[in-house]
C-alpha positions as a printed NumPy array, in Angstrom:
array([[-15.785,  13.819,  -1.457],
       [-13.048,  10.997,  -2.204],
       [-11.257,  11.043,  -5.216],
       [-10.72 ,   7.242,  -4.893],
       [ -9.077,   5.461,  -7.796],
       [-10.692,   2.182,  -9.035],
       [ -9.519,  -0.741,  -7.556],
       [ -7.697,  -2.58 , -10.605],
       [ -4.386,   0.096,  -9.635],
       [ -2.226,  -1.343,  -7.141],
       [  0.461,  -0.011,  -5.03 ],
       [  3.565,  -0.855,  -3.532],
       [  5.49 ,   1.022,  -1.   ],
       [  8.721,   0.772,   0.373],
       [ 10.482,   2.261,   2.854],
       [ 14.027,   3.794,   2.36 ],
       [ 16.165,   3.585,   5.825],
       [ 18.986,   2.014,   7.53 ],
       [ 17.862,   2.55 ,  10.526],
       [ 14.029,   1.257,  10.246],
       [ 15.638,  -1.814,   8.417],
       [ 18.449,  -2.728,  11.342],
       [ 15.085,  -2.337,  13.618],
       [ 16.932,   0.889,  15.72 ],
       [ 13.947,   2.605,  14.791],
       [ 10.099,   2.422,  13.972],
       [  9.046,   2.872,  10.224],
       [  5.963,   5.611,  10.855],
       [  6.   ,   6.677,   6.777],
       [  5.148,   3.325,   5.336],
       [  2.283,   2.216,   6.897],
       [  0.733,   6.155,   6.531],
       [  1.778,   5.491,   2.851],
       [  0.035,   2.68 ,   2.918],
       [ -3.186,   3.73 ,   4.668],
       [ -3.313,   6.64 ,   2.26 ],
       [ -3.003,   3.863,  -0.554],
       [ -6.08 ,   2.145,   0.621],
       [ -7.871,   5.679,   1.293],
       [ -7.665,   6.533,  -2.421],
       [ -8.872,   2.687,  -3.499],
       [ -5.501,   0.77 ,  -4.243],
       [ -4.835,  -2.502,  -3.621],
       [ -1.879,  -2.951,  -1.383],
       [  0.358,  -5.017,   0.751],
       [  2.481,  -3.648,   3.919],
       [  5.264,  -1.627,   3.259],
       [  8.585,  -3.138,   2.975],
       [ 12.032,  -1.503,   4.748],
       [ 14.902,  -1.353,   3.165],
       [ 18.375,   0.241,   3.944],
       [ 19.667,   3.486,   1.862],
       [ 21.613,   1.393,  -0.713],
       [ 21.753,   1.716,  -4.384],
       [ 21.279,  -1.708,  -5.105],
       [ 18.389,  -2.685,  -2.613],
       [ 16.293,   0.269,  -3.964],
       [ 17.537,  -0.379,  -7.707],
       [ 16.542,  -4.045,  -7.133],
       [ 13.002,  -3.108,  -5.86 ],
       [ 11.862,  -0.895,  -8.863],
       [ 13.265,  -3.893, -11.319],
       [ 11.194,  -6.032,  -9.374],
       [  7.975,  -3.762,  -8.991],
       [  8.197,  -2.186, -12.301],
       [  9.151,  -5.065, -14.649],
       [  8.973,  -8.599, -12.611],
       [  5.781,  -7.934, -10.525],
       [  4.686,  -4.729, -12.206],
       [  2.34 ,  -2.641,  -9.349],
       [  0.8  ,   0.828, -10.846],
       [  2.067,   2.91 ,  -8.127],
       [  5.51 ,   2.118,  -6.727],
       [  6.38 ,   4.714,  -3.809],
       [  9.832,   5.079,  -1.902],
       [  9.516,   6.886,   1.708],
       [ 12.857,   7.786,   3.045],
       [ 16.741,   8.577,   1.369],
       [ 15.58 ,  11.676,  -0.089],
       [ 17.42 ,  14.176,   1.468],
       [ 20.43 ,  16.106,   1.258],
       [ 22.932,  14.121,   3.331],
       [ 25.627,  11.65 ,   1.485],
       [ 23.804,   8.444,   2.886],
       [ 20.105,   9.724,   1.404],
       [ 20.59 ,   7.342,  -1.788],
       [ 17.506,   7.162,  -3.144],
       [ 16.941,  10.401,  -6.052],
       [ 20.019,   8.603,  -7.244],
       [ 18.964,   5.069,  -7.423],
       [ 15.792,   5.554,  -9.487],
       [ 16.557,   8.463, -11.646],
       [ 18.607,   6.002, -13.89 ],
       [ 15.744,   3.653, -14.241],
       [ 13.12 ,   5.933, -14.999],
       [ 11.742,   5.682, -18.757],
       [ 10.448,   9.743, -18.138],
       [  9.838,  12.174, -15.39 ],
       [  7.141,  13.957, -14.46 ],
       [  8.648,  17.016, -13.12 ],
       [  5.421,  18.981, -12.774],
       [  4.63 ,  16.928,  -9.788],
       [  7.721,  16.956,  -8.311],
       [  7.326,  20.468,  -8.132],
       [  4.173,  20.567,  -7.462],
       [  5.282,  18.159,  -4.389],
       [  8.12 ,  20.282,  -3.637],
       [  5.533,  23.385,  -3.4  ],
       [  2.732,  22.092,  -1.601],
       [  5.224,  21.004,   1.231],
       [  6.724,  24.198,   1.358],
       [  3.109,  25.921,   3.016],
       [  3.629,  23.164,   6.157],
       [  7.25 ,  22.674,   5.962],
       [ 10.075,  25.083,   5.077],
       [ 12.014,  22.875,   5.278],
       [ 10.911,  20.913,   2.439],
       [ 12.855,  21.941,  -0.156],
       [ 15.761,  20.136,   0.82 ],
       [ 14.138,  16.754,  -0.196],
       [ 15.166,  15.997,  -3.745],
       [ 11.629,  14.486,  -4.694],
       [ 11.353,  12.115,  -7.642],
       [  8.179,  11.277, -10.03 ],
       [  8.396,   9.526, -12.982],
       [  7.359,   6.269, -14.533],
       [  9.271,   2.896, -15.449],
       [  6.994,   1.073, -18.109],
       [  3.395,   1.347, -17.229],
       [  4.473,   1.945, -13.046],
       [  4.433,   5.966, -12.138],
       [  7.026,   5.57 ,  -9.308],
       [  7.535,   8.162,  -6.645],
       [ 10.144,   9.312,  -4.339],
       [  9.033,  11.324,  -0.928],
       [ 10.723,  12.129,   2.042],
       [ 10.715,   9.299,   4.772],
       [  8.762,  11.972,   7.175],
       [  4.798,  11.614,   8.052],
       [  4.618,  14.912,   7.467],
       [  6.631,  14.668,   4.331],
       [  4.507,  11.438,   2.609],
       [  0.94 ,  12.961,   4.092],
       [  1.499,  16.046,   2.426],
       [  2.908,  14.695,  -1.241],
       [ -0.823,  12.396,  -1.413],
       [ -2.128,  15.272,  -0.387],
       [ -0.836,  16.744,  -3.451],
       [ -1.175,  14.025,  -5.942],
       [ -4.943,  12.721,  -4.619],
       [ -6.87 ,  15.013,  -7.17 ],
       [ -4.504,  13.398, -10.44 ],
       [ -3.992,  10.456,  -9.404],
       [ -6.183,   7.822, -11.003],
       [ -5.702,  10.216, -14.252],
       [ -2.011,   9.929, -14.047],
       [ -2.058,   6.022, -13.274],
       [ -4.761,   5.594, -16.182],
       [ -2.467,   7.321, -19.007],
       [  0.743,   5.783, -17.39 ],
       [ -0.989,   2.301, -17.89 ],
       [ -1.557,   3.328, -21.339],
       [ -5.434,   3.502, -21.106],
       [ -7.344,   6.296, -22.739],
       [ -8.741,   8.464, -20.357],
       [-10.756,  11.99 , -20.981],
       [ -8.898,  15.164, -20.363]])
């Protein structure tokens, strides 16, 4: 049974890494992000690359949160431990709230297929009506967090839009 969301949410994702965005390496995360997207009923376009850098991934939630607002705005990639993984610190700043339930509820879920998952700072949260989330740049890593979010996620974008939905 799908727990498909209806298809007035939309989605963007973008992919966090210098390496995918010099072209030294293939993005895999994105376009599973983005298949995943369309599995669960969003609208969607392909997902965009961008290199680890403050600005680039600052500029892309000011420009899918407030500019061309999507409902779901999801960063694959820059989330781990190493001085160049930018991205927990990018959009921390610009979130209105967090919603640190399901970054732990990421953060546990990966743990059964990965131990090595707790090293990825994961970020949820919201910027206006967008719930924006951080996951690692992995397959493994983005298959895993909509694997965790797919049974609350139409609730979560319906309240984050500001839409009255039955609990």
């Amino acid at each position: 049974m799908t727990n498909a969301t209806p298809p007035q949410f939309t989605a963007q994702v973008i992919t966090v890494s210098t390496r995918c965005a010099a072209g030294e390496t293939e993005d895999r995360s994105g376009p599973l992000a983005v298949s995943q997207m369309i599995d669960l009923g969003l609208t969607t376009n392909r997902a965009l690359v961008i290199p680890d850098n403050r600005l680039k991934i600052a500029q892309s939630i000011l420009r899918y949160c407030d500019c061309e607002p999507v409902s779901l705005l999801i960063f694959t990639g820059g989330t781990g431990p190493t001085p160049d993984d930018l991205t927990p610190d990018a959009i921390v700043p610009l979130l209105d709230r967090r919603y640190l339930g399901i970054e732990e509820a990421i953060q546990t879920d990966g743990r059964n297929s990965n131990p090595k998952a707790p090293l990825s700072r994961i970020v949820a949260g919201a910027r206006g009506r967008t719930v924006v989330i951080a996951v690692p740049g992995s397959p493994g890593g983005v298959k895993d967090a909509l694997t965790t979010m797919r049974p609350f996620l139409q609730h979560l974008l319906t309240l984050t839009r500001g839409s009255q939905d039955p609990h």
